[in-house]
C-alpha positions, -999 to +999 in steps of 0.1 A: -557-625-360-562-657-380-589-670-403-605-696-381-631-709-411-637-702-450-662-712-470-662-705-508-694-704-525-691-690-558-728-680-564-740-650-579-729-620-558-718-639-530-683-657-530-672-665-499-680-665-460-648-668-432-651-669-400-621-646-380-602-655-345-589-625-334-569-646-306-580-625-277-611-649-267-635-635-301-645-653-328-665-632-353-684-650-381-705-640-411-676-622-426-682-623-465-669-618-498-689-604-521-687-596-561-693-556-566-688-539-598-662-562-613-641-564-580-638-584-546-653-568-514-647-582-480-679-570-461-677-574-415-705-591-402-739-572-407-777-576-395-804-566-421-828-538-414-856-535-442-834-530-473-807-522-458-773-540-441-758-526-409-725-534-400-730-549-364-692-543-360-673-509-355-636-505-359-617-472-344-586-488-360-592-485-397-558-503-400-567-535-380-601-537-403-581-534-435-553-562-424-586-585-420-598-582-452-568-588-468-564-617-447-595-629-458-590-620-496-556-637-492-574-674-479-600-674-503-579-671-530-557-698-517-590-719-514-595-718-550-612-685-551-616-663-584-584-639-583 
C-alpha cells in the first residue's frame, strides 16, 4: 500500500484528502483527515445518508486499516500538515 495522492486543505474541520493504492489493482479515494476534539482523525471513504456518514469500506483486518491511516497521517505531515 502506498499513498497514490494527497491533498492538504487546512480548513475548518477538514485537513486533508489522500487517495490510497493498495497495489493489487484498487485505488480508493476520498480518504480524509479530519480535526476532532483537538486530535487528527483519518476517516475511509464514506457516502452520506441524511445526517449521517457511512463508511462505504469494511475492513476484517483491523491491522491493515490502522497501517493506512498512519500512512496517511505520516504524508500529510510531510506535506506540511499541522503535527
Amino acid at each position: 500500500m502506498k499513498i497514490h495522492k494527497i491533498e492538504v486543505i487546512n480548513r475548518s474541520v477538514l485537513k486533508c484528502k489522500a487517495s490510497i493504492d493498495h497495489e493489487d489493482g484498487i485505488i480508493t479515494h476520498e480518504w480524509k483527515i479530519i480535526a476532532k476534539d483537538g486530535k487528527l482523525e483519518v476517516s475511509p471513504p464514506q457516502i452520506r445518508s441524511g445526517a449521517d456518514f457511512i463508511d462505504i469500506m469494511e475492513f476484517k483486518d483491523l491491522e491493515a486499516l490502522e497501517a493506512i491511516k498512519e500512512e496517511i497521517l505520516r504524508a500529510y505531515r510531510k506535506a506540511g500538515g499541522e503535527s
